[in-house]
C-alpha positions in Angstrom: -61.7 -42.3 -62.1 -59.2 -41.9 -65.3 -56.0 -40.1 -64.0 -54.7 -43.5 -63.5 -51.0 -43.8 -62.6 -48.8 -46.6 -63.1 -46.6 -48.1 -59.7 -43.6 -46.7 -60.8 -45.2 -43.3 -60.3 -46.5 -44.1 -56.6 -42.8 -46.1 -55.9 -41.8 -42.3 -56.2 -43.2 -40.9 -53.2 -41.3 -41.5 -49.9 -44.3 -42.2 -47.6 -43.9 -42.6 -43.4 -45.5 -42.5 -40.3 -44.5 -40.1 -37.9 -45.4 -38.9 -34.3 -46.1 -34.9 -34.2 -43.5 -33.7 -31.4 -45.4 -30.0 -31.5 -47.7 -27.8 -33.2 -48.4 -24.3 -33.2 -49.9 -21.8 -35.4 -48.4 -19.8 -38.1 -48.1 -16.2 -37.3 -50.2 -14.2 -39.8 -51.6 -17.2 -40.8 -55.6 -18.0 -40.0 -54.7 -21.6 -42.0 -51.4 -22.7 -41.6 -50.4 -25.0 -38.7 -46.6 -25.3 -38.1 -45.8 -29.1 -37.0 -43.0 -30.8 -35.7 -42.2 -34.8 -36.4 -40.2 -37.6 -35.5 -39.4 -39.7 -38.5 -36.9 -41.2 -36.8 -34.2 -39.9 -39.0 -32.5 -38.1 -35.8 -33.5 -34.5 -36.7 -36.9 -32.7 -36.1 -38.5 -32.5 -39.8 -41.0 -29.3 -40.0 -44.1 -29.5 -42.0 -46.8 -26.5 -42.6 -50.3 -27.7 -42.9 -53.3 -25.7 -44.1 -55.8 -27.7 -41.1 -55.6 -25.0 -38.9 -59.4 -24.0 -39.5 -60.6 -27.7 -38.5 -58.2 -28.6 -35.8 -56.4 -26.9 -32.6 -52.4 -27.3 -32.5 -52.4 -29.6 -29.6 -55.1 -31.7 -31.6 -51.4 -33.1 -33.7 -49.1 -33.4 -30.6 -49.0 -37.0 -30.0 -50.4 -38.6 -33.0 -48.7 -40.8 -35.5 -49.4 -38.9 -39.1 -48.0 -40.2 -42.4 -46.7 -38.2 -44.6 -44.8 -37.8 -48.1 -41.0 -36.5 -47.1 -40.2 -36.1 -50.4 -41.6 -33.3 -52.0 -39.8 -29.6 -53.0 -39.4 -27.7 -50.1 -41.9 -24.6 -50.0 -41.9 -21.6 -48.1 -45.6 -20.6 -46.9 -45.9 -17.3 -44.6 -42.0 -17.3 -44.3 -42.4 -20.8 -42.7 -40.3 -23.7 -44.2 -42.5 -27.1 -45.0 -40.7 -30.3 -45.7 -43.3 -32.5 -46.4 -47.2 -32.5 -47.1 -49.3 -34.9 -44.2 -51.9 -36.9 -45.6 -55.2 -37.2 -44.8 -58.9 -37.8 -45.7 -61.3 -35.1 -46.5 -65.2 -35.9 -46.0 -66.3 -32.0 -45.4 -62.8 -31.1 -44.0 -59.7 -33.1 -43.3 -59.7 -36.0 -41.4 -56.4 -37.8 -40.1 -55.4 -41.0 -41.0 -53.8 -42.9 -38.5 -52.4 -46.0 -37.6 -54.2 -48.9 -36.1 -51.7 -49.0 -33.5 -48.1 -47.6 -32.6 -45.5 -48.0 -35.3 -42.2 -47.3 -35.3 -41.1 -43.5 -36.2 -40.3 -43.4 -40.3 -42.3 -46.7 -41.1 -42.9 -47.0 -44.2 -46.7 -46.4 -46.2 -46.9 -48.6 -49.1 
């Protein structure tokens, strides 16, 4: 591995855990998951996935997911995402979670 970045670089992402309120699929869309979280910054945040081949909607609801929060708003299927979830991928996505309920908007470092 080469593509080394420096700390500064990974200080830049704005990493938390949140729990998935909903989830449903995108319409016209055999990939794209729409998901609602709880970051605990008061509003609903709204992020589109591309898991929707591997997992069922109401696989999300209910499990803490982190994810980066500040990336570019994009526009996928005419469905707003404000945020990209993390996960593994060993043949497909895999979700990383928690070892045990955190608080809404922890922080990944």
């Amino acid at each position: 591995m080469e593509n080394f970045v420096n700390i500064d670089d990974f200080k830049k992402f704005d990493i938390r855990v949140g729990t998935v309120l909903s989830a449903e699929k995108v319409e016209g869309a055999d990939k794209l998951l729409k998901i609602i979280f709880d970051f605990g910054e008061g509003e609903p945040r709204q992020i589109v996935t591309g898991m929707a081949e591997f997992y069922r909607p109401e696989d999300f609801v209910g499990k803490q997911i982190p994810a980066i929060l500040n990336l570019k708003p994009v526009v996928l299927k005419g469905v707003e995402s404000n945020g990209m979830i993390l996960s593994a991928v060993d043949g497909g996505p895999v979700f990383l979670l928690p070892e045990h309920q955190v608080s809404n908007g922890s922080v990944v470092k």
